[in-house]
N, C-alpha and C positions, 0 to 999 in steps of 0.2 A: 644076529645076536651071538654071543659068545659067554659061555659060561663062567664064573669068576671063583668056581670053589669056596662060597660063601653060604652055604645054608639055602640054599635051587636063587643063587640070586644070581642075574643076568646081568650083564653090559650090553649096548646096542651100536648101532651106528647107523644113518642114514642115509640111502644111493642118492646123490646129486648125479642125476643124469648132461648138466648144463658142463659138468665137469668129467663125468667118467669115475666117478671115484666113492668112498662109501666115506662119510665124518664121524667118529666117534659124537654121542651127542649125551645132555641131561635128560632126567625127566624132571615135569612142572614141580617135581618136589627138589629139585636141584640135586639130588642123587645120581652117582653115574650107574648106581646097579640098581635091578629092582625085579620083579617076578615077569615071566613072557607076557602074561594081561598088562604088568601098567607098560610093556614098550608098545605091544600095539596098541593101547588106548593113546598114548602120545602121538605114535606115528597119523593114525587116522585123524585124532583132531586137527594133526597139520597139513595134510596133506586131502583130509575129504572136508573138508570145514569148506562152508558156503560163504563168500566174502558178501557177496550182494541181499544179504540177510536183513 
């Protein structure tokens, strides 16, 4: 995460290990910044989400 000097609002990015590399990404709300809880609520739901649910 990387600070954006907007009022504690965050920018994220997320490690693609298949690449080596980190992507700037959104959150569900289409926003590129947003407070540390909504990037890791994002991150987790993509990444611990149960597909065979």
């Amino acid at each position: 995460m990387g600070w954006v000097c907007r009022g504690g609002r965050w920018g994220f990015a997320l490690y693609h290990a298949s690449g080596d590399r980190y992507e700037d990404s959104l959150l569900p709300s289409g926003s590129a910044t947003g407070t540390p809880a909504d990037a890791l609520d994002c991150a987790c739901s993509l990444y611990l989400t149960d597909l065979n649910v």
